[in-house]
PDB file with one MODEL, atoms N, CA, C and O in Angstrom:
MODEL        1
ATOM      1  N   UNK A   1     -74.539  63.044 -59.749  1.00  0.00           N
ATOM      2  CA  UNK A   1     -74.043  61.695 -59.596  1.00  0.00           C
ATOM      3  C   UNK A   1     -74.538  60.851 -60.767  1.00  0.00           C
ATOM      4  O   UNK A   1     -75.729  60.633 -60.990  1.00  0.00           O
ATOM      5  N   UNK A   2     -73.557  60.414 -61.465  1.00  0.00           N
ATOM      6  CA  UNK A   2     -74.163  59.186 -62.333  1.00  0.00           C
ATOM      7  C   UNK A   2     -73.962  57.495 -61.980  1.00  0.00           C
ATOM      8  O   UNK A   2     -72.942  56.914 -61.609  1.00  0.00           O
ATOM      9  N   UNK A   3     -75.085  57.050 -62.195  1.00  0.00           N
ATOM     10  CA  UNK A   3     -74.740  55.616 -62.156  1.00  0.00           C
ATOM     11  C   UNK A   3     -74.598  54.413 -63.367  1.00  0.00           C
ATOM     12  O   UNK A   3     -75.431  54.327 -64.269  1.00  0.00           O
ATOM     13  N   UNK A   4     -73.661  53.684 -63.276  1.00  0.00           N
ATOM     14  CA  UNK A   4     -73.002  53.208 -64.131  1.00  0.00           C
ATOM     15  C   UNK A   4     -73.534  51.820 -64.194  1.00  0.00           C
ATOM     16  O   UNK A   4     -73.268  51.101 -63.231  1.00  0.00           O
ATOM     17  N   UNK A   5     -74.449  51.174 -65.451  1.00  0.00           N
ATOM     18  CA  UNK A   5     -75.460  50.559 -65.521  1.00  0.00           C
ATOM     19  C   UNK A   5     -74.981  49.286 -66.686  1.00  0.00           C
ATOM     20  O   UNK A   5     -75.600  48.243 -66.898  1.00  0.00           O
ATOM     21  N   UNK A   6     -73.692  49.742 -67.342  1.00  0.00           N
ATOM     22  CA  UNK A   6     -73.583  49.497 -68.300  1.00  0.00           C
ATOM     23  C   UNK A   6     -73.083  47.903 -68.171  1.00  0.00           C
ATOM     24  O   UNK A   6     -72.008  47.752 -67.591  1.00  0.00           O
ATOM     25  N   UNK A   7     -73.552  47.072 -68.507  1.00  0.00           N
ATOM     26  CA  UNK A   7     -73.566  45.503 -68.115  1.00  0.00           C
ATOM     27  C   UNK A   7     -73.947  44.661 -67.641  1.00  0.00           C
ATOM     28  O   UNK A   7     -73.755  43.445 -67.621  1.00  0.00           O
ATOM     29  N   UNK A   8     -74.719  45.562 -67.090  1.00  0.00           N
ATOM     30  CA  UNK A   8     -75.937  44.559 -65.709  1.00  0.00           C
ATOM     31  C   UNK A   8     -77.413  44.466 -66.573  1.00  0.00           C
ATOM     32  O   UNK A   8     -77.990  45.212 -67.364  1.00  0.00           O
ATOM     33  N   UNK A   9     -77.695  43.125 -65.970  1.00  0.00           N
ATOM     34  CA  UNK A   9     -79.429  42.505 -66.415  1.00  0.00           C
ATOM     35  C   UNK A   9     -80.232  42.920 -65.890  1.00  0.00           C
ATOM     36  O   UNK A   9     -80.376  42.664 -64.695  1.00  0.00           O
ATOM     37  N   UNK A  10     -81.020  43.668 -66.508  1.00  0.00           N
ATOM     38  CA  UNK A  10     -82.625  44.242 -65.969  1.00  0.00           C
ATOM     39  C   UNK A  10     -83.002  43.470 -66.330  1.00  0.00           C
ATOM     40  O   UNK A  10     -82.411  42.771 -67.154  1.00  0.00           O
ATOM     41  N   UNK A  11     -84.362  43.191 -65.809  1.00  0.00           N
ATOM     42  CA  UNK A  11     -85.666  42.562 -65.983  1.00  0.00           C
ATOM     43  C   UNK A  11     -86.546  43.385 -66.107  1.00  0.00           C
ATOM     44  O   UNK A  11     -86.372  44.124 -65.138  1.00  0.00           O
ATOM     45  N   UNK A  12     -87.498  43.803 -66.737  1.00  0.00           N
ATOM     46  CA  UNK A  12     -88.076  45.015 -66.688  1.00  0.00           C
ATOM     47  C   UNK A  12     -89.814  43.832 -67.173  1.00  0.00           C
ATOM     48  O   UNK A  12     -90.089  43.174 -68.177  1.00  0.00           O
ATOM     49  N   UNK A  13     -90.357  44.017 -66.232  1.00  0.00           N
ATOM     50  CA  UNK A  13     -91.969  43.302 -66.355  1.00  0.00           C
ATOM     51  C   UNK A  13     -92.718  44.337 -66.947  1.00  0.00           C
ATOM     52  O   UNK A  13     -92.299  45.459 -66.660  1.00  0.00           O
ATOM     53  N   UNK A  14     -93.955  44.286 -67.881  1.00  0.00           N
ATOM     54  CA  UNK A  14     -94.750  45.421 -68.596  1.00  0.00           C
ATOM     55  C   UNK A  14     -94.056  45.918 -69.437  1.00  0.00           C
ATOM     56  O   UNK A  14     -94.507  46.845 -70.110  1.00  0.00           O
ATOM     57  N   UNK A  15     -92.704  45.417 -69.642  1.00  0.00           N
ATOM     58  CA  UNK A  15     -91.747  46.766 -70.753  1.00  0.00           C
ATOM     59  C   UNK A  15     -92.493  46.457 -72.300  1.00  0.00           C
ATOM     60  O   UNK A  15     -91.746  46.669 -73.255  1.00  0.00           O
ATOM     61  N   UNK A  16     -93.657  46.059 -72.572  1.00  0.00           N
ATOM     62  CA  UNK A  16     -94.028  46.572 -73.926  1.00  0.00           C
ATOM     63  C   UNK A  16     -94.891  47.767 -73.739  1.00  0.00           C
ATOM     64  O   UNK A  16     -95.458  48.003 -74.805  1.00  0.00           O
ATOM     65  N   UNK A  17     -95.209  48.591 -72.838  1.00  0.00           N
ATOM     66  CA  UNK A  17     -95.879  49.523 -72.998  1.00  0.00           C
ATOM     67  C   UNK A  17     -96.006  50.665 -71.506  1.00  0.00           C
ATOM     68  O   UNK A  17     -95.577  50.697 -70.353  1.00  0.00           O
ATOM     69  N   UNK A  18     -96.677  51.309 -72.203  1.00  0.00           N
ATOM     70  CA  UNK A  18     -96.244  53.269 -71.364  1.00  0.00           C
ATOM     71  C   UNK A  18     -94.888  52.801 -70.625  1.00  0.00           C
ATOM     72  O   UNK A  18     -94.037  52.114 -71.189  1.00  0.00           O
ATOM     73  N   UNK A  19     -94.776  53.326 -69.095  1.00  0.00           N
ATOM     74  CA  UNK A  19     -93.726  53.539 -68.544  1.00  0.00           C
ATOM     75  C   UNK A  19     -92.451  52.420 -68.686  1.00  0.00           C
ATOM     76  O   UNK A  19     -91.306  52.762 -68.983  1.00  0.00           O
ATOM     77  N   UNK A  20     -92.784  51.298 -68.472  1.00  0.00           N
ATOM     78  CA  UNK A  20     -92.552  49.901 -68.807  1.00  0.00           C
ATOM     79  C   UNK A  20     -91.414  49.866 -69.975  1.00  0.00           C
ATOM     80  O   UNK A  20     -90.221  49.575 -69.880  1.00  0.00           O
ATOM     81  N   UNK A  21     -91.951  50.142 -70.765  1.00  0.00           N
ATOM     82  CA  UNK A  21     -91.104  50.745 -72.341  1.00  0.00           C
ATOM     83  C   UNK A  21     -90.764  51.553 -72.063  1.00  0.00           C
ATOM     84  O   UNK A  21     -89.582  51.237 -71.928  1.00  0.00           O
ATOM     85  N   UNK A  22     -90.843  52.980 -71.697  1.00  0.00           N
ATOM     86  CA  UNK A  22     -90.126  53.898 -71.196  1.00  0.00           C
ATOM     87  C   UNK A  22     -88.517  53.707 -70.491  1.00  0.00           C
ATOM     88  O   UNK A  22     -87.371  54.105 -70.701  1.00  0.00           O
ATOM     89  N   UNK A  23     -89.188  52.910 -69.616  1.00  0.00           N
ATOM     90  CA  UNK A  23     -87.919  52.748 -68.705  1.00  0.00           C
ATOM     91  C   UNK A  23     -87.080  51.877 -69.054  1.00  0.00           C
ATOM     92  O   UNK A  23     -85.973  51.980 -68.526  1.00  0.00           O
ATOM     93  N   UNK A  24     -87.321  50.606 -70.152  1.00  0.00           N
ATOM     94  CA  UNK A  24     -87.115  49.151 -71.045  1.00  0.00           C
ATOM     95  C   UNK A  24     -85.754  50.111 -71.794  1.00  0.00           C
ATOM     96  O   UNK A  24     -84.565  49.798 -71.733  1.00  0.00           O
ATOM     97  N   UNK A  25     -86.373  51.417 -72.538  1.00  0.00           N
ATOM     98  CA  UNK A  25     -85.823  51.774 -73.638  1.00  0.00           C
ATOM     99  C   UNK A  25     -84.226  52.674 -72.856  1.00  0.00           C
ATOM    100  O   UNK A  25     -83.008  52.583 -73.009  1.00  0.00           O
ATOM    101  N   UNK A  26     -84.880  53.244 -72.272  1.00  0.00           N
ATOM    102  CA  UNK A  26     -83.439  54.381 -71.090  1.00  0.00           C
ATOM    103  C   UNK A  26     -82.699  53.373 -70.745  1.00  0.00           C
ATOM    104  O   UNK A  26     -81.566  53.232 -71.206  1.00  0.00           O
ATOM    105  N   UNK A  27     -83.179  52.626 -69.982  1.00  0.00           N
ATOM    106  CA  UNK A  27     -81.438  51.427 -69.231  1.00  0.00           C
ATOM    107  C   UNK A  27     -81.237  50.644 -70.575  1.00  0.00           C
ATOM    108  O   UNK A  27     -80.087  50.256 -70.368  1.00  0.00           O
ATOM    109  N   UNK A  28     -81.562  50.141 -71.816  1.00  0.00           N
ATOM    110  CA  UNK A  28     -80.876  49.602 -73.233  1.00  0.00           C
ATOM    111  C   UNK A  28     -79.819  51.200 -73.423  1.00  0.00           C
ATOM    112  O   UNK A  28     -78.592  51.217 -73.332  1.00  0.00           O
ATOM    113  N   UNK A  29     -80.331  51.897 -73.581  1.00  0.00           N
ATOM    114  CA  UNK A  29     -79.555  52.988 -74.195  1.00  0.00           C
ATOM    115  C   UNK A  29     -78.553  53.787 -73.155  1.00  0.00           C
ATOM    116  O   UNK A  29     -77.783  54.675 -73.522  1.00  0.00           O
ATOM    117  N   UNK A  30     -78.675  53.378 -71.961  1.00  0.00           N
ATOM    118  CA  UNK A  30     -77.365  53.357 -71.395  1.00  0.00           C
ATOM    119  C   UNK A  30     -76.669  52.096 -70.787  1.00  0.00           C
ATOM    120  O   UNK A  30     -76.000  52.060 -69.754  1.00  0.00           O
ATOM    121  N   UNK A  31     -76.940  51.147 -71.576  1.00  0.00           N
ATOM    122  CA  UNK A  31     -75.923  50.014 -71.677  1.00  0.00           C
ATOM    123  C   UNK A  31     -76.112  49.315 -71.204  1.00  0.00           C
ATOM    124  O   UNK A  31     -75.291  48.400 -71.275  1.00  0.00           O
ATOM    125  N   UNK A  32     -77.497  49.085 -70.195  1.00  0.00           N
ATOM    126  CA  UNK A  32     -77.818  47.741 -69.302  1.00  0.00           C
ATOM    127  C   UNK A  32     -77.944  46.579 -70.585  1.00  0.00           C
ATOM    128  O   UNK A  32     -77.961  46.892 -71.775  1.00  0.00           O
ATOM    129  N   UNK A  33     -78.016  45.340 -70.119  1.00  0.00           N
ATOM    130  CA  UNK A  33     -78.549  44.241 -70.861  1.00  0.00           C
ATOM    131  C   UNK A  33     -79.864  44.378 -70.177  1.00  0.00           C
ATOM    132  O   UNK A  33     -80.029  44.662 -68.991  1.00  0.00           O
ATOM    133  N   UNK A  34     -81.109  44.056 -71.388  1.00  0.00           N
ATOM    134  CA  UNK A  34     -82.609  44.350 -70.813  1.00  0.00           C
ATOM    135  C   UNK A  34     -83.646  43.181 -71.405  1.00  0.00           C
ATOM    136  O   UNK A  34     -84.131  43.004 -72.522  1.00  0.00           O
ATOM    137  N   UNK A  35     -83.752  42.520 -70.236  1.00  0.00           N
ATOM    138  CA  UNK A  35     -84.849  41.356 -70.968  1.00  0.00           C
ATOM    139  C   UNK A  35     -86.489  41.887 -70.473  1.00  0.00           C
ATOM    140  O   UNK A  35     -86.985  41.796 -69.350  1.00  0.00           O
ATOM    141  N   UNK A  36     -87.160  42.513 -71.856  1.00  0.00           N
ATOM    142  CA  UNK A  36     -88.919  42.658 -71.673  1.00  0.00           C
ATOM    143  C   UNK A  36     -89.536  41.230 -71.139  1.00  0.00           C
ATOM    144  O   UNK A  36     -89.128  40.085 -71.332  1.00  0.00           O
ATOM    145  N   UNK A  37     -90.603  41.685 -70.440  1.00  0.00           N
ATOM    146  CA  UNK A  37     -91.589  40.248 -70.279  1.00  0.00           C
ATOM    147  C   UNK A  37     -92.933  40.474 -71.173  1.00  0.00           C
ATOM    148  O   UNK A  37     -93.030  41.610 -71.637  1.00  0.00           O
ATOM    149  N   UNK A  38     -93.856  39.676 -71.446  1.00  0.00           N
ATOM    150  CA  UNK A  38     -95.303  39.911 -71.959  1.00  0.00           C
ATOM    151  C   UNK A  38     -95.683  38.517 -71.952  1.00  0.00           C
ATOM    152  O   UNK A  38     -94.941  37.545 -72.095  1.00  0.00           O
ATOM    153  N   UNK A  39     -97.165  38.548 -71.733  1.00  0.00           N
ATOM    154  CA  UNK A  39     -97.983  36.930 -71.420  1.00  0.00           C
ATOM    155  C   UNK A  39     -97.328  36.474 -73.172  1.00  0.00           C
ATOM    156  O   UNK A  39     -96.783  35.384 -73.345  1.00  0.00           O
ATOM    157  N   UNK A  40     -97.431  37.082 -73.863  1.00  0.00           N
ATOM    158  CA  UNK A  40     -97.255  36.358 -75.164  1.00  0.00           C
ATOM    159  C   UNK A  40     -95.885  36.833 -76.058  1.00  0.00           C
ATOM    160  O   UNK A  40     -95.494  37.941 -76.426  1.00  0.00           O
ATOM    161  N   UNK A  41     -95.408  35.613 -76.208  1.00  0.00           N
ATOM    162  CA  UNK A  41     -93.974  35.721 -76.600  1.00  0.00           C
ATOM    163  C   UNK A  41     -93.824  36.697 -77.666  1.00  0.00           C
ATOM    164  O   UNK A  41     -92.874  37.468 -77.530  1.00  0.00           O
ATOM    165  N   UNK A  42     -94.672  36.858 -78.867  1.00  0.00           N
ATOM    166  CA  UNK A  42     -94.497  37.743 -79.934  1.00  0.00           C
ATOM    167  C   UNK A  42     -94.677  39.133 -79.586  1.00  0.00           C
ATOM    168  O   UNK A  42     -93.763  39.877 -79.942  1.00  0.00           O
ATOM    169  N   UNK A  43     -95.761  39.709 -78.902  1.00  0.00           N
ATOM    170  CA  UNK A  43     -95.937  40.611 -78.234  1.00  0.00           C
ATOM    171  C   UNK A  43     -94.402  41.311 -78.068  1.00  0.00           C
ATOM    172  O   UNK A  43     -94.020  42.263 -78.748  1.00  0.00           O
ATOM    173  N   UNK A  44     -93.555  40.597 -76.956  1.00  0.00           N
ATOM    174  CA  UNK A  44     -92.682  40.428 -76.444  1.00  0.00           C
ATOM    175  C   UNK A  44     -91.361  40.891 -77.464  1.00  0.00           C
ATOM    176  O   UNK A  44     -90.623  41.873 -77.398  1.00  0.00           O
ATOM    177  N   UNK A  45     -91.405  39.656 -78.502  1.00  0.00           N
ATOM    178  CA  UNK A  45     -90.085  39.896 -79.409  1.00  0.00           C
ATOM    179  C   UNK A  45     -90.782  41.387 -80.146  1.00  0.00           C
ATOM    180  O   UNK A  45     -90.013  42.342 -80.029  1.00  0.00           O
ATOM    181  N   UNK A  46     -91.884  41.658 -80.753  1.00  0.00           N
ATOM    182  CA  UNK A  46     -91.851  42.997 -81.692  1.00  0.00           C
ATOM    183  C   UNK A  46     -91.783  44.080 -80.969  1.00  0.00           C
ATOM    184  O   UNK A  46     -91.781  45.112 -81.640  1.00  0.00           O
ATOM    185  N   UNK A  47     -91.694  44.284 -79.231  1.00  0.00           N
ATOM    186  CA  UNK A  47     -91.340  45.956 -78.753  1.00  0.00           C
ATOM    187  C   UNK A  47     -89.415  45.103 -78.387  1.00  0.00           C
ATOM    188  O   UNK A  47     -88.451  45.868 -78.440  1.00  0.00           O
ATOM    189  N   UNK A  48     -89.288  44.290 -78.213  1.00  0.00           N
ATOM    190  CA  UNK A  48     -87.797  44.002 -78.203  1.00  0.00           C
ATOM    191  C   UNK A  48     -87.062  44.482 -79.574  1.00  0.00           C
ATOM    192  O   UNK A  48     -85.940  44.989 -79.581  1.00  0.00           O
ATOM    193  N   UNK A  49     -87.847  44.252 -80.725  1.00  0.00           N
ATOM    194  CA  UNK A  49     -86.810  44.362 -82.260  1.00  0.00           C
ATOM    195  C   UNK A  49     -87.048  45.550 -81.782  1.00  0.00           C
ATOM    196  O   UNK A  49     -86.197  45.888 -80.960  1.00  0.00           O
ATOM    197  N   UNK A  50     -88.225  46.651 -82.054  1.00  0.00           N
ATOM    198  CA  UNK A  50     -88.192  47.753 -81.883  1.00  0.00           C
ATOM    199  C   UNK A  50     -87.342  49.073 -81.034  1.00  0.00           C
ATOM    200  O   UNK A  50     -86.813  50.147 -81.319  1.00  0.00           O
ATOM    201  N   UNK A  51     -87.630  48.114 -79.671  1.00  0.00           N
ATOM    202  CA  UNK A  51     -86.325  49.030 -78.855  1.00  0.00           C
ATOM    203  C   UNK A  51     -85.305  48.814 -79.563  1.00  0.00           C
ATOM    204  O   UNK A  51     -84.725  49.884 -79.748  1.00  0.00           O
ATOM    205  N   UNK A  52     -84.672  47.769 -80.168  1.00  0.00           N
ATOM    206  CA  UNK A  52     -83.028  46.969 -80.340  1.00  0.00           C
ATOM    207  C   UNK A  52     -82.742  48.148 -81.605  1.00  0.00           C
ATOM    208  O   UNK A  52     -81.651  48.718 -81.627  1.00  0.00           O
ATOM    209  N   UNK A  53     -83.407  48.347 -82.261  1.00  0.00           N
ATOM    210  CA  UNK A  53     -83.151  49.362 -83.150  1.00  0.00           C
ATOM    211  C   UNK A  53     -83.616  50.486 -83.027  1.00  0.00           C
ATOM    212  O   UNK A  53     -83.694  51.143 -84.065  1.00  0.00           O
ATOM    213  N   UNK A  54     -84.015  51.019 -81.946  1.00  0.00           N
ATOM    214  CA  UNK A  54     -84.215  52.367 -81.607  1.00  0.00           C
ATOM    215  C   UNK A  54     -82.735  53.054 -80.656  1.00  0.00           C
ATOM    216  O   UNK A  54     -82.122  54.114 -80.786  1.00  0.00           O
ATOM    217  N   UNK A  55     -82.519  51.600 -79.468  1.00  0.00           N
ATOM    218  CA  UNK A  55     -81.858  52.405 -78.994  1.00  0.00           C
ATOM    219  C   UNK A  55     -79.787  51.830 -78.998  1.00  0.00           C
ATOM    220  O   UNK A  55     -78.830  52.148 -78.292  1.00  0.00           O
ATOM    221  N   UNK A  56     -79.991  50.772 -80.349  1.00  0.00           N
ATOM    222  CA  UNK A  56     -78.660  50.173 -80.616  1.00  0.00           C
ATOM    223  C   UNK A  56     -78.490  48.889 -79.463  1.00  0.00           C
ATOM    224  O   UNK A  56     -77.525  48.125 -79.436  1.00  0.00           O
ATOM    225  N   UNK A  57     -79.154  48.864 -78.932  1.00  0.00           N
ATOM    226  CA  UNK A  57     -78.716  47.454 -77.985  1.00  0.00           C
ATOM    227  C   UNK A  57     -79.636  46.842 -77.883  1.00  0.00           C
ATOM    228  O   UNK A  57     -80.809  47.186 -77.743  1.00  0.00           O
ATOM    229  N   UNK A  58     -78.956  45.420 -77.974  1.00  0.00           N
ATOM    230  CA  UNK A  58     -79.815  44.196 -78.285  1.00  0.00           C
ATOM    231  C   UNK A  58     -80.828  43.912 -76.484  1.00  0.00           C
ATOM    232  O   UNK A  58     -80.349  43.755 -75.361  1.00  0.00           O
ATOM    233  N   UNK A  59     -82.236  43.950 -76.914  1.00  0.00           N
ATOM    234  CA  UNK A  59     -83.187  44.007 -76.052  1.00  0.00           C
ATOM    235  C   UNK A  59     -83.860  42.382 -76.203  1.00  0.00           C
ATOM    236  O   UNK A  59     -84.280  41.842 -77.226  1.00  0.00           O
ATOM    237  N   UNK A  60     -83.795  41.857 -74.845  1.00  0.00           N
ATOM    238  CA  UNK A  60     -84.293  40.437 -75.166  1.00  0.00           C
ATOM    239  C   UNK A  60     -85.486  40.374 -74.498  1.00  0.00           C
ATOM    240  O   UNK A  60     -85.665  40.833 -73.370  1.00  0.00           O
ATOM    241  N   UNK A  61     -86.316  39.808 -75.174  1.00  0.00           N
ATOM    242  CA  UNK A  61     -88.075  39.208 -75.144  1.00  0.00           C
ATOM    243  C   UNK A  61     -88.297  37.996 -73.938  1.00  0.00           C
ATOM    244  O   UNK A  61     -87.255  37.508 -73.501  1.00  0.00           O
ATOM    245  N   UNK A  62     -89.117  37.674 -73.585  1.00  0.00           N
ATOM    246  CA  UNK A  62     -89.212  36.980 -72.663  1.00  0.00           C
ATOM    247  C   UNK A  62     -90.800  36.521 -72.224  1.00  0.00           C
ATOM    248  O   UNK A  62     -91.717  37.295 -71.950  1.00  0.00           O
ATOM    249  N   UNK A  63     -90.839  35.304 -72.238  1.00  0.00           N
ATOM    250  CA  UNK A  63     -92.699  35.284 -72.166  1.00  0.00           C
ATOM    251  C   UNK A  63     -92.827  34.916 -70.770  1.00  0.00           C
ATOM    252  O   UNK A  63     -92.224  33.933 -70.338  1.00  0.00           O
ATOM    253  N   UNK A  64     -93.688  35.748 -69.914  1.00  0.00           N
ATOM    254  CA  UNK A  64     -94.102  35.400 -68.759  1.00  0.00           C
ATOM    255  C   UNK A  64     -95.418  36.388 -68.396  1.00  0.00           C
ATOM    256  O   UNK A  64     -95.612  37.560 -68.722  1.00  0.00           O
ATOM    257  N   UNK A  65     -96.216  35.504 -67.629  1.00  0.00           N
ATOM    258  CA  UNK A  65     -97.687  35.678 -67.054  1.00  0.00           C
ATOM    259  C   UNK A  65     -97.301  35.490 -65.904  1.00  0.00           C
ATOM    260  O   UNK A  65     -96.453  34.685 -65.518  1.00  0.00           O
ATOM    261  N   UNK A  66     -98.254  36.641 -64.977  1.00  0.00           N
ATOM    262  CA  UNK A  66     -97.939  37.398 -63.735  1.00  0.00           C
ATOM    263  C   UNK A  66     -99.218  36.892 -63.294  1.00  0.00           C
ATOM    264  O   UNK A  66     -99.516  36.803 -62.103  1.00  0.00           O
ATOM    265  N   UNK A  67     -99.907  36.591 -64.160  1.00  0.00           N
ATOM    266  CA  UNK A  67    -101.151  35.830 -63.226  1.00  0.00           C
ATOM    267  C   UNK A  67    -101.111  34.481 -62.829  1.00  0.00           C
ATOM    268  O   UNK A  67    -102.081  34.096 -62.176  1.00  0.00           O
ATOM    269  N   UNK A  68    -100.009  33.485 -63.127  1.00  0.00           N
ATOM    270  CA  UNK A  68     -99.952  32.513 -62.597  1.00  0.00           C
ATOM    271  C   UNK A  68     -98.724  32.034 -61.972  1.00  0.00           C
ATOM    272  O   UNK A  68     -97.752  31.707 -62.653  1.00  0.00           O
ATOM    273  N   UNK A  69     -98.734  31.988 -60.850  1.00  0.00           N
ATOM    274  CA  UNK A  69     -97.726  31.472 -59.889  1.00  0.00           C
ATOM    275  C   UNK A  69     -96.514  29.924 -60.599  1.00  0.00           C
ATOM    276  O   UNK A  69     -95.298  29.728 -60.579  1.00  0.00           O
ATOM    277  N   UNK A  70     -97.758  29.130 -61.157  1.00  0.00           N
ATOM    278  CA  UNK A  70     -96.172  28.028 -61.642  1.00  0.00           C
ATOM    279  C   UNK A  70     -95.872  28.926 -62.825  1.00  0.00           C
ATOM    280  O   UNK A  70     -94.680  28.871 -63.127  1.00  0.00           O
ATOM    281  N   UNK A  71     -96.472  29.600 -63.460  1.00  0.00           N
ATOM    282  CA  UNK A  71     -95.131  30.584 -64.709  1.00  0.00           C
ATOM    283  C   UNK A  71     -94.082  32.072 -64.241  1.00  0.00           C
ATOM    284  O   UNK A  71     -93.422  32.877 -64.897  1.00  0.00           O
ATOM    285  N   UNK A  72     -94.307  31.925 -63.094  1.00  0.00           N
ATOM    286  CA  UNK A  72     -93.550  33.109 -62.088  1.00  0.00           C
ATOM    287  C   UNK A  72     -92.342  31.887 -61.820  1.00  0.00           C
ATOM    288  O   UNK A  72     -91.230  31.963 -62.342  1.00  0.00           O
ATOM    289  N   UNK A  73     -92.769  30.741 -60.905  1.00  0.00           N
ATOM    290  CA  UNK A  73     -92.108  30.259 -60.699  1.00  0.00           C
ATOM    291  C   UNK A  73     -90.899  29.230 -61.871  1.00  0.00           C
ATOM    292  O   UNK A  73     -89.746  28.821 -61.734  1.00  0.00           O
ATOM    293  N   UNK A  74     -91.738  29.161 -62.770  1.00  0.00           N
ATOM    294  CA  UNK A  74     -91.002  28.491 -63.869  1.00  0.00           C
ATOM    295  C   UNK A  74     -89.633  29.287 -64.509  1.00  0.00           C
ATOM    296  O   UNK A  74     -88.533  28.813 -64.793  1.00  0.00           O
ATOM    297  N   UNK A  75     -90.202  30.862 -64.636  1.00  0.00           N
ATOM    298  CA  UNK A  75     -89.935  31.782 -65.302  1.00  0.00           C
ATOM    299  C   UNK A  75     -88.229  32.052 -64.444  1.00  0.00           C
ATOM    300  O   UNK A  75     -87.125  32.059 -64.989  1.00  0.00           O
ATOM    301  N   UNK A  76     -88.587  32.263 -62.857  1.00  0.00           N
ATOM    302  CA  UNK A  76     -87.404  32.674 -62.325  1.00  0.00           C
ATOM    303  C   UNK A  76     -86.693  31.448 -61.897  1.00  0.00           C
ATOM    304  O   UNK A  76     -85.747  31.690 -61.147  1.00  0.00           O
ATOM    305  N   UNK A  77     -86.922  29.986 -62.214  1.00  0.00           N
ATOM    306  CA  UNK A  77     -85.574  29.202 -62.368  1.00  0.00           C
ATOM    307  C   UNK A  77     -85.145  29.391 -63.422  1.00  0.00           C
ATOM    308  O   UNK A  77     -83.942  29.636 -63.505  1.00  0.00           O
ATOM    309  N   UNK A  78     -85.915  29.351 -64.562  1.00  0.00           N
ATOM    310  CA  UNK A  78     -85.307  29.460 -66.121  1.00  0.00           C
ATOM    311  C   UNK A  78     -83.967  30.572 -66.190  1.00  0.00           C
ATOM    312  O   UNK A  78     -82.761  30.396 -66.367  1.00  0.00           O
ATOM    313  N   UNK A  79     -84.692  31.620 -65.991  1.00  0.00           N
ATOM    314  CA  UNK A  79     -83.782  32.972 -65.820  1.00  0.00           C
ATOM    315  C   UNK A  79     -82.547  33.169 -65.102  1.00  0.00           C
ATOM    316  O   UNK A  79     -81.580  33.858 -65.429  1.00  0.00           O
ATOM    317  N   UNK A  80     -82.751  32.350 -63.911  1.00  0.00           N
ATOM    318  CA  UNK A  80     -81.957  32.426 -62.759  1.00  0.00           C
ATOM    319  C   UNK A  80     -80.679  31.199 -63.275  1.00  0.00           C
ATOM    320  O   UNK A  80     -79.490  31.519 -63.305  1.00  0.00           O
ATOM    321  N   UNK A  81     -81.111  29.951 -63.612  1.00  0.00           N
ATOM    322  CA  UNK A  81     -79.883  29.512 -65.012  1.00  0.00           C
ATOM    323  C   UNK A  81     -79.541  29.858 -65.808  1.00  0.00           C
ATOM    324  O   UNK A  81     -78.527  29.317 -66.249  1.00  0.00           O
ATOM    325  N   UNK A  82     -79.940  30.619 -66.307  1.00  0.00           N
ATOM    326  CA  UNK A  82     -79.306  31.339 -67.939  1.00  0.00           C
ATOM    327  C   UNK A  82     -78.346  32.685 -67.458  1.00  0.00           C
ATOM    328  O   UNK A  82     -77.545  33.335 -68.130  1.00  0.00           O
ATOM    329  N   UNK A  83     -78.807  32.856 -65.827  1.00  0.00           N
ATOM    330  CA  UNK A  83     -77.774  34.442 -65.317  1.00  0.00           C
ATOM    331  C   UNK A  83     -76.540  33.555 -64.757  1.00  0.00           C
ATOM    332  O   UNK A  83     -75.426  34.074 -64.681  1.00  0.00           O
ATOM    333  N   UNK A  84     -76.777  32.046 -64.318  1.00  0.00           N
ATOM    334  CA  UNK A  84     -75.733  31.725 -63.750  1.00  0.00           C
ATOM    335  C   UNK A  84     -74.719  31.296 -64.449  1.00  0.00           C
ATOM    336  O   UNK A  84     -73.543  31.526 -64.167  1.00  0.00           O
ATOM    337  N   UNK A  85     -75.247  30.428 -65.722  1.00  0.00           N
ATOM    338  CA  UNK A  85     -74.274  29.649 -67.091  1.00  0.00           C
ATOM    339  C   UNK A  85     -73.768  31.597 -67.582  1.00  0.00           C
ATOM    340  O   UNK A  85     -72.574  31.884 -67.490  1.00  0.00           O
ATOM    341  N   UNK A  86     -74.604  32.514 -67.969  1.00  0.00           N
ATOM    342  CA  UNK A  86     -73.775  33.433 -68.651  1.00  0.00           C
ATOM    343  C   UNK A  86     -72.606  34.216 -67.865  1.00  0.00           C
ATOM    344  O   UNK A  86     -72.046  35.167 -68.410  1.00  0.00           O
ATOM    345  N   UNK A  87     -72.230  33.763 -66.485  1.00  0.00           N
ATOM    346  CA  UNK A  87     -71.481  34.081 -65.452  1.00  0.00           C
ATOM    347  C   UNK A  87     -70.416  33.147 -65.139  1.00  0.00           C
ATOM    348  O   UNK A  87     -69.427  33.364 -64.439  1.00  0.00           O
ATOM    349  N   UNK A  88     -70.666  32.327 -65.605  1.00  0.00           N
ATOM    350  CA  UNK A  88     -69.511  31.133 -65.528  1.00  0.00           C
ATOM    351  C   UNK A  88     -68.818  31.072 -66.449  1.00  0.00           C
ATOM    352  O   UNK A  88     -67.928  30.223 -66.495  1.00  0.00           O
TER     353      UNK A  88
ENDMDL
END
């Protein structure tokens, strides 16, 4: 059975490193749209360029800290407008 991935937004939290990236890099390269998180935005954009040219699809960066509740919460209105405007 295959599943067909190709267009839909992951969120993938930890995707700059081991499994995180692992799994960041497989759903880019079968066609998901994939936004990484990391406490620090640069962090963030240099395993994003990296996947984006490893696996041909544009991988988007994203700064968020899991240790604090108003940047969880900040993080998933931000996100949660930018999924609704790119749907409209």
């Amino acid at each position: 059975m295959t599943w067909n991935i190709n267009g839909k937004h992951v969120l993938v939290t930890g995707g700059t490193s081991g499994i995180g990236r692992a799994t960041a890099a497989q759903l880019a390269s079968r066609g998901a749209r994939v936004t990484i998180t990391s406490r620090t935005l640069s962090t963030a954009q240099n395993i994003a360029d990296e996947l984006t040219t490893a696996t041909g699809t544009q991988v988007e960066p994203a700064k968020l800290d899991l240790a604090s509740l108003d940047a969880m919460r900040t993080f998933a209105w931000d996100i949660s407008a930018e999924l609704v405007a790119s749907t409209a």
